[in-house]
N, C-alpha and C positions, 0 to 999 in steps of 0.2 A: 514371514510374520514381522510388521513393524512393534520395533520395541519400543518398549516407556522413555518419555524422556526424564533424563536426567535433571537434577537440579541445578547443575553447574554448567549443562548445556543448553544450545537453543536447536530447536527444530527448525532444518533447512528444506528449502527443497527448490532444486535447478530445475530451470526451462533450456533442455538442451534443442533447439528450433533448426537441425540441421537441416530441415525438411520444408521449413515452413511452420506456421499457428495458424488455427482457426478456432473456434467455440467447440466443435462437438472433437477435435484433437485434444482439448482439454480437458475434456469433460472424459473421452475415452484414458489415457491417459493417468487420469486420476483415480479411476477406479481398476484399472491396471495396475496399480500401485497395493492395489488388496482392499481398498474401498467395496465396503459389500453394497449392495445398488437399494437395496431393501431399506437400508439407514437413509440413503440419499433420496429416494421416494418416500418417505416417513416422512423427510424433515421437507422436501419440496410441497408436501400436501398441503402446508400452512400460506402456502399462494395458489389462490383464488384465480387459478389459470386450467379453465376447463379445456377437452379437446386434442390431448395428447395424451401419452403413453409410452415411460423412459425406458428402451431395455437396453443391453449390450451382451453382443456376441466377439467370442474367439474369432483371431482372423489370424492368417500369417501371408508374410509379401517375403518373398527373397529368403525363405528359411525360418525369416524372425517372427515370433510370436509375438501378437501385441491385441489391444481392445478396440472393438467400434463403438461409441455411443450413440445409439439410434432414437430420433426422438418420432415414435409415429403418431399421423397427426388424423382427427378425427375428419370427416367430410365436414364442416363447417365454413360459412359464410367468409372470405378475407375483410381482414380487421386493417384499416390507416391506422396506427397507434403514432402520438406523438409525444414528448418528452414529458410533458405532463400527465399524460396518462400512463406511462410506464413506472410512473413514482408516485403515484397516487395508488398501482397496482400493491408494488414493492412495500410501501407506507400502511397501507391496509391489510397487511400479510400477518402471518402468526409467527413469520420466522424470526430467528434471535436476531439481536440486533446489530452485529458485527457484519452478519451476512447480508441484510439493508443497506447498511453503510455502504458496503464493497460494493456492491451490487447495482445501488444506485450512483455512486459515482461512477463506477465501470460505462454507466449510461451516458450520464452528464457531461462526462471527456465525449462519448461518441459524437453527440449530439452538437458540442461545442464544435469537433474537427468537421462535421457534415455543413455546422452552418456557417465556417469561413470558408470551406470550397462554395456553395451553394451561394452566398453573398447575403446570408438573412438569418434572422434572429433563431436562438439555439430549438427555443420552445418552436417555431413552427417547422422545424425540420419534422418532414415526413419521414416515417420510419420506413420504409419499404420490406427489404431483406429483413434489416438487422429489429424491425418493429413485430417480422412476425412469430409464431408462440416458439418455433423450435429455436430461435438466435433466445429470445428471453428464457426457455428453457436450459440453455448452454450458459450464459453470462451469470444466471442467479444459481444455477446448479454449480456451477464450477467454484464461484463463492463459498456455496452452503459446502461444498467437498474435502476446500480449507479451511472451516469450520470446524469440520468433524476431524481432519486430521491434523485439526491444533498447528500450525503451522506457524512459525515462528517469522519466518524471513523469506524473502522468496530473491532469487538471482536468476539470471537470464542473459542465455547470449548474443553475439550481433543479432539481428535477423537476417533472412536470407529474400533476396526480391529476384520476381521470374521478369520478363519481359515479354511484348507483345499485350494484345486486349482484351477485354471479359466484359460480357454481356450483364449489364446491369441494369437499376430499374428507368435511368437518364438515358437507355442506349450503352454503345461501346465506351469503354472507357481504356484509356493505356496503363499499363502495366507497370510498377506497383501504383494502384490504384491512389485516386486522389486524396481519399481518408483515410486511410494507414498511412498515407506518408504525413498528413497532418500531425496527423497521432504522434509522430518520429518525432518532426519537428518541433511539435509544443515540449516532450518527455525530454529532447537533445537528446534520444538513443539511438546506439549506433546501426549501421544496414549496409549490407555488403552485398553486389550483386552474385548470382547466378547464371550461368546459360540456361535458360528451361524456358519454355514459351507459353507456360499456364503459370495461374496465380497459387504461388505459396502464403502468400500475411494475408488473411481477409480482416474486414475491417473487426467483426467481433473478437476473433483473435489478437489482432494489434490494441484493441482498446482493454481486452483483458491484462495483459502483459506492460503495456503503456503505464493502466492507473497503478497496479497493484505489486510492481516489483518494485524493491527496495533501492535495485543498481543492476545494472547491464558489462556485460563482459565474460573475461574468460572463467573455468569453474572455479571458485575459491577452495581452500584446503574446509576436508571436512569429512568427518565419517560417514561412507555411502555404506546405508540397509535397504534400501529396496529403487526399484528401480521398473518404472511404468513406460508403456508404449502406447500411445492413442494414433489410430490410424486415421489417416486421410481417406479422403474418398475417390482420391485421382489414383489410377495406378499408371505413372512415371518410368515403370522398367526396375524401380530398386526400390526397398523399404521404406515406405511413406509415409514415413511416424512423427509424431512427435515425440522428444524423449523426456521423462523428468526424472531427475535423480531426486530421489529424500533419505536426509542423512542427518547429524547429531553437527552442531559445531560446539565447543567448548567456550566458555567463556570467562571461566572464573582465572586468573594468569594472562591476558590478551587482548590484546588492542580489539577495539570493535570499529567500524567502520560503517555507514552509512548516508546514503545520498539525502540532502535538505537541500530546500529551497529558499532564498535567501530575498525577502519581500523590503523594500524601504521607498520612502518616501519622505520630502523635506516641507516641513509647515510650518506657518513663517505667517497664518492668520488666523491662529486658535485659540479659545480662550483657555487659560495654563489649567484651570480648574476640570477642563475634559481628560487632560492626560490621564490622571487616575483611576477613572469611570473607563479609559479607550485599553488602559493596562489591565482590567480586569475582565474585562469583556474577553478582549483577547486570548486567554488562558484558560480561559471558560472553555473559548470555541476551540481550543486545541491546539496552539503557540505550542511551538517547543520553547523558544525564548523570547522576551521582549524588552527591548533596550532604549533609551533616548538620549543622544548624544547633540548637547550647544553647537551651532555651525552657524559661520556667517553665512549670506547669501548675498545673489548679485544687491549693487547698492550698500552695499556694507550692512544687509536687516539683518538682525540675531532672529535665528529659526531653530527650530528641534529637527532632527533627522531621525526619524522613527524606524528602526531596525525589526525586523521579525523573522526570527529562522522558525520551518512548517515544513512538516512531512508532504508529501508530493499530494496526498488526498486531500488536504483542510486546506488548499492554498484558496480556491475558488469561493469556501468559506471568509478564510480569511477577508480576502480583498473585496467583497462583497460590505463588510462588515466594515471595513477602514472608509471608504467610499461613502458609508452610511453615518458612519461614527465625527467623520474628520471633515476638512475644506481642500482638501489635496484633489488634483486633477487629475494627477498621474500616478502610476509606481513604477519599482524598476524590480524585475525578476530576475534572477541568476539562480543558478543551480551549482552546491558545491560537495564537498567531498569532506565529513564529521566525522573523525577518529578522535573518541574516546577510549578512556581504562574504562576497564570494567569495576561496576559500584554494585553495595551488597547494602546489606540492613541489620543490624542487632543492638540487641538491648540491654541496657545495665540497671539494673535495682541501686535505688536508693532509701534512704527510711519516709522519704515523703513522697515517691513513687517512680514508676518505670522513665527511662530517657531511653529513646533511641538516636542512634549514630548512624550515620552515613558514610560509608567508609568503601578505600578502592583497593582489591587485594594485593599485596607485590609484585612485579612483572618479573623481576629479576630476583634470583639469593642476593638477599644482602639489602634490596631496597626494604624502606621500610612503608608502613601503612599512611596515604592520608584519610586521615579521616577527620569530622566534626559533627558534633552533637545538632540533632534538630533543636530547631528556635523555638518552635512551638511548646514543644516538653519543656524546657529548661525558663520558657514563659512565666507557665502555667504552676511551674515547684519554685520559682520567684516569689509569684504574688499569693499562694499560699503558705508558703512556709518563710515568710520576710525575711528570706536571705537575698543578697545584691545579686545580681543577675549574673554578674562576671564570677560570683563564688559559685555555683549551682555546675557553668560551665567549667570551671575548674576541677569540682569534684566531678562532674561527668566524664571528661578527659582522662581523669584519675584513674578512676574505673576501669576504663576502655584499653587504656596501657596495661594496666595490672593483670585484664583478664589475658589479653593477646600479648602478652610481652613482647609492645612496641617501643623502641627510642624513639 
C-alpha cells in the first residue's frame, strides 16, 4: 500500500536500470508499484489513439516476481507518424496537462536525437518503431503513471549498454544503438558497459529517463515503501527487470539538490528597451532564473551576458524563444549541480491585511531562520494604508520573529 505523502516530504522514485530500460519496462514497472491499470486506461482514454488494448500480467524470471505491460495491437493499417503528428495527437488529448507536457517532450528529445544521427531536421524524422501506437502507448502511459502517482522527483542510475547489433528499421545497427546514446550525450548521463550481446537501453526507454529525471547516479538517502519490477521481453538467463524504488524523502531541515541547465548568451546589438519584454517572456515560459551581467567584449564593446538557469524540459523552449526574442547567434549550454535550503511559506496578519514570508527552516540547532516578507504584499499595504514601505517591512518582520521566535 503506497502511503500519503507527507507535507514535509517529497515523493521519490528510482530508476534502478540494472537490466536495461525500455517503454513497456516502464510502464510494467510502474504498475508493479500498485498502479491499478483501470486508472491508467481511464485516464489513457482521453488520447485519441484507436487500435490497441493495455493489459498486464504476473510474470516471474529467476524466482523474482515482477509485471509485463502488454500493449495488444488491433489488425490495422501501419501508420509513418512524424513529430508533428504525434503532438498534434498528444495536443488534442483530453489528458491533463502535466502529462502532455512530459509526454510531449519525452518526444521532442526523441525526435531531436533521430534527427542529428539521421542528418535532417527533427520534424521529418520518420518515426518507425518509436512512431508506432504500442512506443506512444508506453511514452504517454508511463507519463500519465506519474501523474497519478504524484511523483515528486525522479533519480536514476548509470545505464547499462549490451553490445553487438539489432535489427532496426535503417537495417543493423551496433550496439548501444545510435539514438540512446544521442539521448546520453545531449542529457551528459552516465553509461556503463555490459558483457550481453542484445540491446538493453532502447531508444523509448532512454528518451523516457533522458527528458524526465531530475539527476542520474547512485540511490540517494530516502524512505523506500514500495518497490516495482517491469519485465523485459528478452529472457537473458537471470531477472530482467526494470527496478524502481518509490519512497518519501524529507525536506523540511535539508539541503535539496538538483540538476539545471545553465543557458547564456553575450549581446552586444540590442536595443536596451527589449531586455525587459526578453526578462518577462522568459519566466512566463519557465526560467528558473534570469539575470544580465555588463561584460566587455572583444574590441573593448560593452555587451550584456544574458544568464538563464532551466530545468532540463523548458530548455528547448527556452532557446527557441532567446533566438526569436534576441540578435545572438549562438548559446552556450552547461549543465550544473543546484543545492538549495529548503524554503517554506507563512503568513502574518496585520490590521491592514495578510503578508506572507518566505522563509528557509534551520539546518542545524542553533541556526537561526532566513527569512523575508514578499514585495508584493508589503506593496500593496504601502499604497493602501500610506505608511513607507520600509515601515510595513519592518512591522512584517516584527511579526515573523515574534511568532517563530527568531533572532
Amino acid at each position: 500500500m503506497i502511503k500519503k505523502r507527507a507535507d514535509t516530504a517529497e515523493k521519490v522514485l528510482y530508476f534502478d536500470c540494472y537490466s536495461g530500460i525500455s517503454g513497456d519496462m516502464a510502464l510494467g514497472a510502474l504498475l508493479d508499484l500498485g498502479l491499478e491499470i483501470d486508472r491508467l486506461r481511464e485516464m489513457l482514454a482521453g488520447l485519441a489513439l484507436p487500435g490497441y488494448h493495455l493489459e498486464a500480467e504476473k510474470v516471474s524470471q529467476g524466482g523474482l516476481s515482477g509485471t509485463r505491460a502488454i500493449v495488444r495491437l488491433d489488425d490495422l493499417p501501419s501508420i509513418v507518424r512524424h513529430l508533428p503528428d504525434i503532438l498534434r495527437l498528444i495536443d488534442q488529448s483530453d489528458l491533463p496537462g502535466p502529462v502532455c507536457e512530459k509526454s510531449s517532450a519525452i518526444f521532442e528529445s526523441l525526435a531531436e536525437a533521430e534527427a542529428t544521427v539521421h542528418g535532417i531536421p527533427a520534424d521529418r524524422v520518420h518515426f518507425h518503431e518509436v512512431g508506432a501506437v504500442d512506443a506512444i502507448v508506453d511514452i504517454v502511459g508511463t507519463s500519465a503513471a506519474l501523474f497519478l502517482l504524484e511523483i515528486d522527483r525522479i533519480y536514476c542510475s548509470p545505464l547499462p549498454a549490451g553490445r553487438g547489433e539489432v535489427e532496426a528499421a535503417h537495417g543493423r545497427l551496433p550496439l548501444p544503438a545510435p539514438a540512446p546514446l544521442e539521448l546520453l550525450v545531449k542529457r551528459q548521463a552516465p553509461i556503463r558497459g555490459r558483457d550481453v550481446d542484445f540491446e538493453l537501453i532502447t531508444p523509448t526507454g532512454v528518451a523516457i529517463v533522458a527528458t524526465l529525471v531530475d539527476s542520474f547516479g547512485p540511490i540517494p538517502a530516502f524512505n523506500i515503501e514500495a518497490i516495482g519490477y517491469g519485465a523485459g521481453s528478452i529472457d537473458p538467463g537471470y531477472p530482467n527487470y526494470l527496478r524502481l524504488l518509490l519512497g518519501y524523502q524529507q525536506i523540511t531541515g535539508s539541503l535539496h539538490e538538483e540538476e539545471v541547465v545553465i543557458i547564456e548568451a553575450n549581446i552586444d546589438d540590442l536595443n536596451p528597451e527589449i531586455f525587459g519584454y526578453l526578462m518577462e517572456r522568459l519566466f512566463e515560459a519557465g526560467a528558473l532564473d534570469v539575470c544580465y551581467t555588463p561584460v566587455q567584449m572583444k574590441k573593448n564593446r560593452p555587451a550584456v551576458q544574458l544568464t538563464i538557469l532551466s530545468s532540463q524540459d523548458k530548455v528547448k523552449l527556452l532557446q527557441d524563444l532567446i533566438f526569436a526574442e534576441t540578435s545572438t547567434l549562438g548559446l552556450r549550454l552547461t549543465t550544473a549541480r543546484k543545492i538549495m535550503r529548503p524554503r517554506a511559506l507563512e503568513t502574518v496578519q496585520t490590521e491592514w491585511g495578510s503578508i506572507r514570508i518566505k522563509y528557509t527552516p534551520a539546518l542545524n540547532r542553533g541556526n537561526v531562520h532566513h527569512f523575508a516578507p514578499e514585495y508584493e504584499d508589503c506593496h500593496s499595504i504601502a499604497q493602501n494604508s500610506g505608511l513607507p514601505l520600509k515601515e510595513v517591512y519592518r512591522i512584517a518582520e516584527f511579526l515573523f520573529r515574534n511568532k517563530n521566535q527568531t533572532n
